[in-house]
PDB file of N, CA, C and O in Angstrom:
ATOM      1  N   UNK A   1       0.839  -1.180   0.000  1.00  0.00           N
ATOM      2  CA  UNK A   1       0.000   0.000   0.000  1.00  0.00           C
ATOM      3  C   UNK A   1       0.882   1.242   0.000  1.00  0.00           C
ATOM      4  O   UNK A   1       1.195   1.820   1.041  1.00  0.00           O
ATOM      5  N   UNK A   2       1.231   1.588  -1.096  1.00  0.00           N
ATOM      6  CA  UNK A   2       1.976   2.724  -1.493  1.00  0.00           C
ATOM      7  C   UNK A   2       1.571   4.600  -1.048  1.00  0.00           C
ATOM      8  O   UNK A   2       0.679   5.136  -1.705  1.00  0.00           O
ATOM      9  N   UNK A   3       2.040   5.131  -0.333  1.00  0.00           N
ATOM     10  CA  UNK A   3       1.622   6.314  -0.240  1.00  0.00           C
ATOM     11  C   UNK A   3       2.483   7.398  -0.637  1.00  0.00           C
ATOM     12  O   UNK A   3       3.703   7.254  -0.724  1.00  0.00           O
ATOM     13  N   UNK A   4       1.956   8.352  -0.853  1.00  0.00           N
ATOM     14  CA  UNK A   4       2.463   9.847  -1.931  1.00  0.00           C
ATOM     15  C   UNK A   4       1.905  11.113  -1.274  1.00  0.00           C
ATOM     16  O   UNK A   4       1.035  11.525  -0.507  1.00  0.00           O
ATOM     17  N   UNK A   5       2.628  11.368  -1.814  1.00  0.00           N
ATOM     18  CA  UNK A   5       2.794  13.079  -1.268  1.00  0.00           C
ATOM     19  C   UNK A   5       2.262  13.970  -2.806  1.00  0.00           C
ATOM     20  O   UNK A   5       2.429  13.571  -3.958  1.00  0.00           O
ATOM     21  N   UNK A   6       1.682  15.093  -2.417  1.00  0.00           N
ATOM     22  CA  UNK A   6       1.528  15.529  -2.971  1.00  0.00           C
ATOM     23  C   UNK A   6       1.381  16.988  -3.026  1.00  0.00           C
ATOM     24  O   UNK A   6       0.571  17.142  -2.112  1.00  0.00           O
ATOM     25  N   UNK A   7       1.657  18.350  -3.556  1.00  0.00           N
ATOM     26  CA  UNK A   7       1.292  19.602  -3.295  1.00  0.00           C
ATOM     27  C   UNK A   7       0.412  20.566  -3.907  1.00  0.00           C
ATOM     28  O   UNK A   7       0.717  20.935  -5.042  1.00  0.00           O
ATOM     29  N   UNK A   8      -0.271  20.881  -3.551  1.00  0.00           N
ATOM     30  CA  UNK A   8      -1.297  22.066  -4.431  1.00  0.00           C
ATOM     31  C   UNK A   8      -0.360  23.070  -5.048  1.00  0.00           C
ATOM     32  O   UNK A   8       0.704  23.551  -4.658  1.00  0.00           O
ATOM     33  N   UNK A   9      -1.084  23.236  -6.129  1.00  0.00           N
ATOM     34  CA  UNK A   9      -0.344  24.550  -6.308  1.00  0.00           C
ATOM     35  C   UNK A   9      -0.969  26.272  -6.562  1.00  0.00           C
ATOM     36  O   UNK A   9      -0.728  27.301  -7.193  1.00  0.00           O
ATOM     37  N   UNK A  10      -1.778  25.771  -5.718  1.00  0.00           N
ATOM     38  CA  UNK A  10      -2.816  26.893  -5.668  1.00  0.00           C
ATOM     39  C   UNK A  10      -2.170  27.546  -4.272  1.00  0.00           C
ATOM     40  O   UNK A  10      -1.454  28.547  -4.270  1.00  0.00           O
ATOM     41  N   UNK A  11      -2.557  26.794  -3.090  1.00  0.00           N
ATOM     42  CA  UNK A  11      -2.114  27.355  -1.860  1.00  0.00           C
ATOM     43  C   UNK A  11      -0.552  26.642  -1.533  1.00  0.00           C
ATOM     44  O   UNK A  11       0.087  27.054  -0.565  1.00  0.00           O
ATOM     45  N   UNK A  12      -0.077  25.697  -2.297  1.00  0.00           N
ATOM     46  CA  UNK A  12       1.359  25.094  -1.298  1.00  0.00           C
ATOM     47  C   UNK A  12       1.057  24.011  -0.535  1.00  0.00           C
ATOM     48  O   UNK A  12       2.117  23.438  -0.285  1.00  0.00           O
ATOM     49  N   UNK A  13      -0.114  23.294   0.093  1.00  0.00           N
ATOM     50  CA  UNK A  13      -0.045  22.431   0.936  1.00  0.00           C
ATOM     51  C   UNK A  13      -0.042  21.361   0.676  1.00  0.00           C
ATOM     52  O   UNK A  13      -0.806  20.850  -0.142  1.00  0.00           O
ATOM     53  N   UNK A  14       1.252  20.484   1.636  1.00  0.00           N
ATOM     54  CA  UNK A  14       1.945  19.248   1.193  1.00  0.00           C
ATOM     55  C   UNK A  14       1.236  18.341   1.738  1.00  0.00           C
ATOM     56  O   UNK A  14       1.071  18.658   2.917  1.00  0.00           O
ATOM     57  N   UNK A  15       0.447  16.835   1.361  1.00  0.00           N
ATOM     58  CA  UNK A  15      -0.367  16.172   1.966  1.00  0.00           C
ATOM     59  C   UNK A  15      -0.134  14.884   1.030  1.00  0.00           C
ATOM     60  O   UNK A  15       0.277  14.807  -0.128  1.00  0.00           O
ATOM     61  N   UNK A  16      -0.609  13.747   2.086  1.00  0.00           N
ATOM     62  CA  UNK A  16      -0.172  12.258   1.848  1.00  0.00           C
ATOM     63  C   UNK A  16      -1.503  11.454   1.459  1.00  0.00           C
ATOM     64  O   UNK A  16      -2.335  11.030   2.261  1.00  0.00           O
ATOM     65  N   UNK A  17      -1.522  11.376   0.574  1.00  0.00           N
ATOM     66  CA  UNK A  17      -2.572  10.332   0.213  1.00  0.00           C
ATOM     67  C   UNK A  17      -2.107   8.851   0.103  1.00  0.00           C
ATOM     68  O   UNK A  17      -0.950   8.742  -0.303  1.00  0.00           O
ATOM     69  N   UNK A  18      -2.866   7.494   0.422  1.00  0.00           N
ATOM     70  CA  UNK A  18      -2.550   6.175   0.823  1.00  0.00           C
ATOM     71  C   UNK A  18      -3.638   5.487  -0.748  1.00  0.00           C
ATOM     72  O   UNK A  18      -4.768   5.622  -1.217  1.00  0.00           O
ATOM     73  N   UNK A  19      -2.281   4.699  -1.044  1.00  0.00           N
ATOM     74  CA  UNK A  19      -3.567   4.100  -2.186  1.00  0.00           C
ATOM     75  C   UNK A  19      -3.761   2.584  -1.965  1.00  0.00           C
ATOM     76  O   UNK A  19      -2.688   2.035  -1.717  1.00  0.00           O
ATOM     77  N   UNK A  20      -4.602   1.923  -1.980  1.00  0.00           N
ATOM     78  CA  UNK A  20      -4.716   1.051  -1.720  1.00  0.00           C
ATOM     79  C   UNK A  20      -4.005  -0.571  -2.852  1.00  0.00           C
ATOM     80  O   UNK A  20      -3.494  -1.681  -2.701  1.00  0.00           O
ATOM     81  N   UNK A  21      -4.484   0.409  -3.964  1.00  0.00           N
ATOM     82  CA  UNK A  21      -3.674  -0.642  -5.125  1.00  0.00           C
ATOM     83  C   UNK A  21      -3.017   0.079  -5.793  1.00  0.00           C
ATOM     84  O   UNK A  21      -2.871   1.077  -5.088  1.00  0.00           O
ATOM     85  N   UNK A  22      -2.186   0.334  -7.307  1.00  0.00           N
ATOM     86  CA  UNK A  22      -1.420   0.620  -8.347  1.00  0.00           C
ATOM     87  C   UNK A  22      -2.646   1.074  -8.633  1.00  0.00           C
ATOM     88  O   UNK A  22      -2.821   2.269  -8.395  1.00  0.00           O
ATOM     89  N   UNK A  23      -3.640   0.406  -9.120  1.00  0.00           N
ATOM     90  CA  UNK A  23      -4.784   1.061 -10.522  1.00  0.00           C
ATOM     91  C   UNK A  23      -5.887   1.444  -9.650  1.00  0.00           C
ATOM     92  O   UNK A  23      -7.055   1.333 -10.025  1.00  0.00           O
ATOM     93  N   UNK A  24      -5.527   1.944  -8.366  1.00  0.00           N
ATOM     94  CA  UNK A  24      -7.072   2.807  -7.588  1.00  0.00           C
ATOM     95  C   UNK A  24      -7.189   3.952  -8.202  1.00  0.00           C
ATOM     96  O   UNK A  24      -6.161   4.598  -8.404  1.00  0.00           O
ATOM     97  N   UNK A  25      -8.415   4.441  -8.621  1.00  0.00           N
ATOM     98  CA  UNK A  25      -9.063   5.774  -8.865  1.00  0.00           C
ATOM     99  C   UNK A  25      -9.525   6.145  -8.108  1.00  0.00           C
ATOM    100  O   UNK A  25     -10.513   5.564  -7.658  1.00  0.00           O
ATOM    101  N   UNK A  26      -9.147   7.091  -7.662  1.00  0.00           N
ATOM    102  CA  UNK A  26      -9.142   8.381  -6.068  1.00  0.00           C
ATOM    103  C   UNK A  26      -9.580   9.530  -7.224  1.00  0.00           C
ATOM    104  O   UNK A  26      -9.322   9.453  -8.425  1.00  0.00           O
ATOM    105  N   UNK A  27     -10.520  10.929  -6.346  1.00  0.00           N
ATOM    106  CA  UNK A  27     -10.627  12.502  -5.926  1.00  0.00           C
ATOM    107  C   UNK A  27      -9.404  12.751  -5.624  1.00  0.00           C
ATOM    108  O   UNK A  27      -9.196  12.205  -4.540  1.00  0.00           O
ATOM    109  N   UNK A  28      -8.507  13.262  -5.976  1.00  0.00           N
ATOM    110  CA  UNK A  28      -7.310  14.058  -5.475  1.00  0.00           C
ATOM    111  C   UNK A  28      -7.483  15.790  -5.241  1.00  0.00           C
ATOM    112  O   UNK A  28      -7.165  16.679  -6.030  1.00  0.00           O
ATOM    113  N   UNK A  29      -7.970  15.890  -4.163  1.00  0.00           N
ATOM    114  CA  UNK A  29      -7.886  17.458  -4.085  1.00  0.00           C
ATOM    115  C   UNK A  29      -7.421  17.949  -2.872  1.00  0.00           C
ATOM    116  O   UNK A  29      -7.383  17.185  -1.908  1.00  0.00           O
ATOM    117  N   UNK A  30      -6.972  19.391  -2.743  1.00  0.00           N
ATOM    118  CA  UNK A  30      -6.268  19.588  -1.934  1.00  0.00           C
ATOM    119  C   UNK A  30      -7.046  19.743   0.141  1.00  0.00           C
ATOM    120  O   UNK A  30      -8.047  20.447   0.278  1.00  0.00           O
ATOM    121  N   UNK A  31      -6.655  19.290   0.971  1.00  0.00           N
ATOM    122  CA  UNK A  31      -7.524  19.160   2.043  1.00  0.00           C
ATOM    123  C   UNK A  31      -7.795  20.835   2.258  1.00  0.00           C
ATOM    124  O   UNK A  31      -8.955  21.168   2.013  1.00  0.00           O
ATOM    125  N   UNK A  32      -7.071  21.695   2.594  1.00  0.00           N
ATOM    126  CA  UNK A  32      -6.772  22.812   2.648  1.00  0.00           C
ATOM    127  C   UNK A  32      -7.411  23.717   1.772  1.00  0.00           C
ATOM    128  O   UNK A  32      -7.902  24.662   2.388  1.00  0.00           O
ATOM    129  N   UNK A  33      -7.511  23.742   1.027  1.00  0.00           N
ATOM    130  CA  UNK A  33      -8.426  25.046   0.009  1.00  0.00           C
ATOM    131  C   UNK A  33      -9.621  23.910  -0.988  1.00  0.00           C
ATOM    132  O   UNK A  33     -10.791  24.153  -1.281  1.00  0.00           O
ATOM    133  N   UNK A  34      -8.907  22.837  -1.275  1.00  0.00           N
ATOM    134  CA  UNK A  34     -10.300  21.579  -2.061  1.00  0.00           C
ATOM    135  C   UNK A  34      -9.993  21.858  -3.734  1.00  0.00           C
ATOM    136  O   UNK A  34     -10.920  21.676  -4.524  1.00  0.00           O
ATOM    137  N   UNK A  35      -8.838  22.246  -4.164  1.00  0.00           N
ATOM    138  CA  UNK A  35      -8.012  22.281  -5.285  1.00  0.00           C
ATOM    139  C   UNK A  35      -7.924  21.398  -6.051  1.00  0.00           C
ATOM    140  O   UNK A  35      -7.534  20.565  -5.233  1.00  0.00           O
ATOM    141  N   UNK A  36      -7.974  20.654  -7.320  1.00  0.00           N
ATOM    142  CA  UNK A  36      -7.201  19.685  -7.809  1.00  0.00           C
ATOM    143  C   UNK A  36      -6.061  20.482  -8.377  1.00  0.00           C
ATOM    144  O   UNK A  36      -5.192  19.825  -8.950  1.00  0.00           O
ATOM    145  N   UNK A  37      -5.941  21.547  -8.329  1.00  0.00           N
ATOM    146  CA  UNK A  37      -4.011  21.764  -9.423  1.00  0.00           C
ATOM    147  C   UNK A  37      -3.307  21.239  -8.068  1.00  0.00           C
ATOM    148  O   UNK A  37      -3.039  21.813  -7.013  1.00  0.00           O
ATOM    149  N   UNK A  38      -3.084  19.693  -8.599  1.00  0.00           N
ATOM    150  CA  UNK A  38      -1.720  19.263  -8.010  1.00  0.00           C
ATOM    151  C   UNK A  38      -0.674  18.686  -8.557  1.00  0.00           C
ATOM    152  O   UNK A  38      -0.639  18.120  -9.649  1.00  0.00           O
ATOM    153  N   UNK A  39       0.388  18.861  -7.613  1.00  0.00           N
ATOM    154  CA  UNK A  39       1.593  17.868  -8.063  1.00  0.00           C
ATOM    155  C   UNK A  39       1.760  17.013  -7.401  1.00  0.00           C
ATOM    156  O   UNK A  39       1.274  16.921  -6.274  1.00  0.00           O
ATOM    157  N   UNK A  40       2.676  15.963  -8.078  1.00  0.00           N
ATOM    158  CA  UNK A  40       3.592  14.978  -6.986  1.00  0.00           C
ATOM    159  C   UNK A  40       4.701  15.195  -6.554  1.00  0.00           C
ATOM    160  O   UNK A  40       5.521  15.652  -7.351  1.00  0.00           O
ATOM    161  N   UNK A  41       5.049  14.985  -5.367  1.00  0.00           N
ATOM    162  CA  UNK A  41       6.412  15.408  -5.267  1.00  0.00           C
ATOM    163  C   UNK A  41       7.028  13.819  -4.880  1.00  0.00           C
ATOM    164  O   UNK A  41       6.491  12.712  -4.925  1.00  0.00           O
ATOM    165  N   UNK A  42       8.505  14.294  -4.454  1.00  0.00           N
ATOM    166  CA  UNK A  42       9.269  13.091  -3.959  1.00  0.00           C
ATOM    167  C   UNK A  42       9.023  13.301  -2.355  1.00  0.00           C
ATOM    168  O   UNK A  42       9.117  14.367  -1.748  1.00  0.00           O
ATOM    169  N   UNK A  43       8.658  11.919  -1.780  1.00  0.00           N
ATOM    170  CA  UNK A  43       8.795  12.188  -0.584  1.00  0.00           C
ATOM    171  C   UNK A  43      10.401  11.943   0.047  1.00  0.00           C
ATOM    172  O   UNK A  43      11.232  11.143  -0.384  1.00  0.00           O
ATOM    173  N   UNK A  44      10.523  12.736   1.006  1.00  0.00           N
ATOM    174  CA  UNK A  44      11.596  12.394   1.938  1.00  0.00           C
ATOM    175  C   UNK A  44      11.870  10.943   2.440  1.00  0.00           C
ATOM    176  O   UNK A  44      11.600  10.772   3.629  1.00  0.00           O
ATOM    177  N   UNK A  45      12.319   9.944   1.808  1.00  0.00           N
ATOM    178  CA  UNK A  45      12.720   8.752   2.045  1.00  0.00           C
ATOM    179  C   UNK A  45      13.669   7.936   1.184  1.00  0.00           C
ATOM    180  O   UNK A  45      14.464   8.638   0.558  1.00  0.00           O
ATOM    181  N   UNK A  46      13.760   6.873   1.034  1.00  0.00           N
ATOM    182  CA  UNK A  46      14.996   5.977   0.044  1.00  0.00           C
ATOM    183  C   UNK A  46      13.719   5.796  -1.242  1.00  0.00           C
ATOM    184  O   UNK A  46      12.533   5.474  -1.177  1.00  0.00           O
ATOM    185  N   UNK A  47      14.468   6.111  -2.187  1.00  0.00           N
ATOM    186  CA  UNK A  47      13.986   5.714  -3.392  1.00  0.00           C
ATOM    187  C   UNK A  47      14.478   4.979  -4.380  1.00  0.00           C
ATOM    188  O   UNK A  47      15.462   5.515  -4.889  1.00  0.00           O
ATOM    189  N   UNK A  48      14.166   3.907  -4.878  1.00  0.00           N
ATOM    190  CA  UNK A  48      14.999   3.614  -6.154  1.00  0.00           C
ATOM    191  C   UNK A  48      14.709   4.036  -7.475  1.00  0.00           C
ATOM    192  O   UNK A  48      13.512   4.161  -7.732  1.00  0.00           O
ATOM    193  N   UNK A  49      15.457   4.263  -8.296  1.00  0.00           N
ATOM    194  CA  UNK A  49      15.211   5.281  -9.103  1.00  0.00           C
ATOM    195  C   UNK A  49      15.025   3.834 -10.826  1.00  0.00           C
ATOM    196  O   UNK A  49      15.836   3.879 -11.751  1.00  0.00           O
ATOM    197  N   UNK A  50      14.416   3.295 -10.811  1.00  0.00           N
ATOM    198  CA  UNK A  50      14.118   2.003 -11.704  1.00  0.00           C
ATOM    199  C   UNK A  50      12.793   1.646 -12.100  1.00  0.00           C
ATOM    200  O   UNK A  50      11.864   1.856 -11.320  1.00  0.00           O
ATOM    201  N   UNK A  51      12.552   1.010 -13.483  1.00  0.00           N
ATOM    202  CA  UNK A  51      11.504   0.803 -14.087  1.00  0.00           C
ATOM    203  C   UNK A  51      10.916  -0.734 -12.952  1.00  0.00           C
ATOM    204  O   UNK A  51      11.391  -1.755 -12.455  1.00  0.00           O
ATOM    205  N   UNK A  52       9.299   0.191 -13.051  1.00  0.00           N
ATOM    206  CA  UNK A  52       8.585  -1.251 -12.298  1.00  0.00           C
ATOM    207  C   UNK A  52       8.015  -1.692 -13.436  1.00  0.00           C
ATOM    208  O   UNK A  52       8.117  -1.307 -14.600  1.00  0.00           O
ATOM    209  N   UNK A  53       7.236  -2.787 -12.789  1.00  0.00           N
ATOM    210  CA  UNK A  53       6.398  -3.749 -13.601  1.00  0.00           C
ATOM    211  C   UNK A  53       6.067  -3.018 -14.977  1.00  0.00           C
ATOM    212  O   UNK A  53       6.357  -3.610 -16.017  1.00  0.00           O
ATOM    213  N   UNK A  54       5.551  -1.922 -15.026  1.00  0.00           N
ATOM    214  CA  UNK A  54       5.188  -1.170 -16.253  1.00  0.00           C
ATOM    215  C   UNK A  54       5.847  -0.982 -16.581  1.00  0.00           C
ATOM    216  O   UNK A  54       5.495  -0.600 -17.697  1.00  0.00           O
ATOM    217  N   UNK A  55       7.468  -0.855 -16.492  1.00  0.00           N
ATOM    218  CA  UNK A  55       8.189  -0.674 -17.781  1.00  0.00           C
ATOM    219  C   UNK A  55       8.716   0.832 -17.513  1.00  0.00           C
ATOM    220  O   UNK A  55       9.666   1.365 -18.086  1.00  0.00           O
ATOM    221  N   UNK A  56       8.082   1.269 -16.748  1.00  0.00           N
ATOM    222  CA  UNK A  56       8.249   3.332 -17.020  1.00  0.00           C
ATOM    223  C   UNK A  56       9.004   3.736 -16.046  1.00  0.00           C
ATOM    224  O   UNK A  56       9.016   3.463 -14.846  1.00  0.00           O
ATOM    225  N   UNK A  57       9.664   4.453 -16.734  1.00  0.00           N
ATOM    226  CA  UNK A  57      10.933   5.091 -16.344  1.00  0.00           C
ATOM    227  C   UNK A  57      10.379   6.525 -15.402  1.00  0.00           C
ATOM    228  O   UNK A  57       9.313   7.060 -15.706  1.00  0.00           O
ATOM    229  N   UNK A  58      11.337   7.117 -14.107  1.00  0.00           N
ATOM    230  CA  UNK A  58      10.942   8.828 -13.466  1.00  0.00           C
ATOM    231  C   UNK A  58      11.827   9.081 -15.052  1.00  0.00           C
ATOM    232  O   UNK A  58      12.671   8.528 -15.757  1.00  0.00           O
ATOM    233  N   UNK A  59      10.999  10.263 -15.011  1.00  0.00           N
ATOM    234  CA  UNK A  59      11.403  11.579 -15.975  1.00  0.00           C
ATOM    235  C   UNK A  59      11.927  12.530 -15.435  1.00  0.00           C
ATOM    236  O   UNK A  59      11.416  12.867 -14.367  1.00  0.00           O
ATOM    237  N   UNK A  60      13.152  13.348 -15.948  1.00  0.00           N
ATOM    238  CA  UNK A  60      13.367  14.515 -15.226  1.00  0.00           C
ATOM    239  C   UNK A  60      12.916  15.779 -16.175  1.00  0.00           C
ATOM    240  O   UNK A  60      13.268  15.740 -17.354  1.00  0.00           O
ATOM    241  N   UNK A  61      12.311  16.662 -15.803  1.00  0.00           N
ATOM    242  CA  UNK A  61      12.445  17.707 -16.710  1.00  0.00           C
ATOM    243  C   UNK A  61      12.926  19.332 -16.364  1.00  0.00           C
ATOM    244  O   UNK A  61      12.637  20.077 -15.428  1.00  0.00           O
ATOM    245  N   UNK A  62      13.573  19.465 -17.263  1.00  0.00           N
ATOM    246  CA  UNK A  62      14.107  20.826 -17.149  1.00  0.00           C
ATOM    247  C   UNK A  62      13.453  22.309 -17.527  1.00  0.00           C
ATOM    248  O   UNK A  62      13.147  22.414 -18.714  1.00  0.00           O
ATOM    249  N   UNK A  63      13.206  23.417 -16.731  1.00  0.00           N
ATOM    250  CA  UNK A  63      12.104  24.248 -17.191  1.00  0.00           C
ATOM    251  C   UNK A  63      12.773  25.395 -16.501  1.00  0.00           C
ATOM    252  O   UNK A  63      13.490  25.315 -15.504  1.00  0.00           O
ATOM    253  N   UNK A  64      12.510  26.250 -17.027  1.00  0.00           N
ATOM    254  CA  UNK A  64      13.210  27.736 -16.989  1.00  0.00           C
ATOM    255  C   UNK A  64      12.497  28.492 -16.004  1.00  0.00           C
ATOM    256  O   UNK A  64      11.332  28.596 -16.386  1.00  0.00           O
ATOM    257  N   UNK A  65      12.680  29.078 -14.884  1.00  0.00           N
ATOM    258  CA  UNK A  65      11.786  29.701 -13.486  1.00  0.00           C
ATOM    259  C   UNK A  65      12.059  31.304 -13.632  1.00  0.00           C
ATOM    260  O   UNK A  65      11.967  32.124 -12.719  1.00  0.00           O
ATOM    261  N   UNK A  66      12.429  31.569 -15.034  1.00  0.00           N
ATOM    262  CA  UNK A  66      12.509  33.412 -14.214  1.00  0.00           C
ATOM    263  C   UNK A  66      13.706  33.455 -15.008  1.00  0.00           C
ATOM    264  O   UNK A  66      14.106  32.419 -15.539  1.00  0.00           O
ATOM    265  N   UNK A  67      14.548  34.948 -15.198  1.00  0.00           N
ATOM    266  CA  UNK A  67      15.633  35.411 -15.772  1.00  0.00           C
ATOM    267  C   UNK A  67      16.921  34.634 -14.764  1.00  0.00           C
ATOM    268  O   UNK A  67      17.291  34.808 -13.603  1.00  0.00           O
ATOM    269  N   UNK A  68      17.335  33.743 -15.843  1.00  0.00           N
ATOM    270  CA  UNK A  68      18.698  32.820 -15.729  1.00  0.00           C
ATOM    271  C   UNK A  68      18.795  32.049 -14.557  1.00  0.00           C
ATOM    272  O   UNK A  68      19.859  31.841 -13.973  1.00  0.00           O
ATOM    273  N   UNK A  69      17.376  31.501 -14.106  1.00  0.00           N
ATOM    274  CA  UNK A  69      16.942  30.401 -13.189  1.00  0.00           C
ATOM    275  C   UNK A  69      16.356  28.978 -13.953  1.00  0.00           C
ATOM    276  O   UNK A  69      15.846  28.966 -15.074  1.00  0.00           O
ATOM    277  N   UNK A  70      16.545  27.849 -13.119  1.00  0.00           N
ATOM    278  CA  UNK A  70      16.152  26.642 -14.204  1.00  0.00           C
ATOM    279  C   UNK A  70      15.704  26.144 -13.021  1.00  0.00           C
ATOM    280  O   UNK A  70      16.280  26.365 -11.955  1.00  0.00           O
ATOM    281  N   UNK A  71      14.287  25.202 -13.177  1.00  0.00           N
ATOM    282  CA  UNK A  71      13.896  24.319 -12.104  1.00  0.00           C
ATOM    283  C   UNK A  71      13.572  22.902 -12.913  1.00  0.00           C
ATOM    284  O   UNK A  71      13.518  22.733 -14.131  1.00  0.00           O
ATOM    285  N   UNK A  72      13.390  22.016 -11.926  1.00  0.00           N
ATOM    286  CA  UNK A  72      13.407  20.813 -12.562  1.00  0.00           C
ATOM    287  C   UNK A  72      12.013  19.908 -11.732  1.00  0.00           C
ATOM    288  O   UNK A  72      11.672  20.076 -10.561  1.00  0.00           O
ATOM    289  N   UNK A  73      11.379  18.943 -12.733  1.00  0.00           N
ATOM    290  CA  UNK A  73      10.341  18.124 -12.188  1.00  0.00           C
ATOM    291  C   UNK A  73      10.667  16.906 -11.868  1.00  0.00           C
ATOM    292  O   UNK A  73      11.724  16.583 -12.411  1.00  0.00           O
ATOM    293  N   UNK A  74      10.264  16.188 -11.295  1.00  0.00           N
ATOM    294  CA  UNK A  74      10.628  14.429 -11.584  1.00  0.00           C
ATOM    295  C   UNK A  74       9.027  13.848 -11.521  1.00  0.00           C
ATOM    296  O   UNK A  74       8.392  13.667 -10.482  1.00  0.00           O
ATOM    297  N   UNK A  75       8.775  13.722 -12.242  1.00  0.00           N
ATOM    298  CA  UNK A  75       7.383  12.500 -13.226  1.00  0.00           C
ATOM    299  C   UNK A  75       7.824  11.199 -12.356  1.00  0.00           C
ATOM    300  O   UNK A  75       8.889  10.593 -12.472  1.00  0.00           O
ATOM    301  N   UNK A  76       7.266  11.046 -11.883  1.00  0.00           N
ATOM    302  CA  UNK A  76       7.127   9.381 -11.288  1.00  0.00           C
ATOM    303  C   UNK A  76       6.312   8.083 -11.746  1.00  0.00           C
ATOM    304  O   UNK A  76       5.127   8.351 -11.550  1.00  0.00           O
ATOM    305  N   UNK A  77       6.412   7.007 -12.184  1.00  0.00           N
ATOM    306  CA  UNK A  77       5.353   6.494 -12.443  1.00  0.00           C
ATOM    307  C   UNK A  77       4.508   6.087 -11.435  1.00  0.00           C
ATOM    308  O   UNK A  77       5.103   5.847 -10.384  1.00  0.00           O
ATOM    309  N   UNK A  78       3.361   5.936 -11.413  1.00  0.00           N
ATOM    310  CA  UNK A  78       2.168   5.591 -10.111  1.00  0.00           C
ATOM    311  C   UNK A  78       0.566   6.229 -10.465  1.00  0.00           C
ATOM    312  O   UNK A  78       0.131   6.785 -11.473  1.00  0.00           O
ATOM    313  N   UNK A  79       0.078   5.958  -9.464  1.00  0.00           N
ATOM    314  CA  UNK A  79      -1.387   6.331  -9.682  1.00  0.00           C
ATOM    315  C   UNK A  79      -1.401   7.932 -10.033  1.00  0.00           C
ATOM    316  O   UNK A  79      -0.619   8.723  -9.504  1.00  0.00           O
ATOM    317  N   UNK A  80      -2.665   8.403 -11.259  1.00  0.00           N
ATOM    318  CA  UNK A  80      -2.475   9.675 -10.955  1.00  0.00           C
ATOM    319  C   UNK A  80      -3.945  10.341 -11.336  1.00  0.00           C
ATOM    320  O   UNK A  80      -4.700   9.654 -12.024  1.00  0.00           O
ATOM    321  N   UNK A  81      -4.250  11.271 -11.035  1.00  0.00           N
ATOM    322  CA  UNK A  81      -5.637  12.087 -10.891  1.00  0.00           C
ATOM    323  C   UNK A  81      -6.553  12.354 -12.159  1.00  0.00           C
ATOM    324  O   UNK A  81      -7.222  13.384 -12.242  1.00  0.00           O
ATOM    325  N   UNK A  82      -6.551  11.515 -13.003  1.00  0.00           N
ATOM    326  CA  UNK A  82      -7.492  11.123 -14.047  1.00  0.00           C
ATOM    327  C   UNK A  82      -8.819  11.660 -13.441  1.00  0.00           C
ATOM    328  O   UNK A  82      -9.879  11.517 -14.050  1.00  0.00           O
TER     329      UNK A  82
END
């Protein structure tokens, strides 16, 4: 039973949702304002960074934040807010 973190990006607030399987379809919204613009983040723990059963690779992506700033995402594979 895999759990994730996740952040609004409306207000900022970081919150853990518990999924019960890989292919559960959950409401993902934020507890705090009731948002869906969310992200995933990485939680604070050991990760391995390797293709599961599906085959799919984390993504990193690179994206430009402002004059001669760069921020970056990491795409995870896992359940997500369909």
């Amino acid at each position: 039973m895999p759990i994730f973190e996740f952040r609004c990006l409306k207000c900022g607030e970081v919150f853990e949702k518990l999924f019960l399987s890989s292919d559960e379809k959950v409401e993902l919204i934020c507890p705090k304002c009731s948002s869906d613009d969310l992200e995933r983040v990485l939680s604070r723990s050991n990760y391995v960074m390797s293709a599961g059963p599906s085959g799919k690779q984390p993504k990193l992506t690179e994206k430009t934040c402002g004059p001669g700033n760069k921020c970056f995402t990491l795409d995870i594979p896992g359940p997500t807010k369909d």
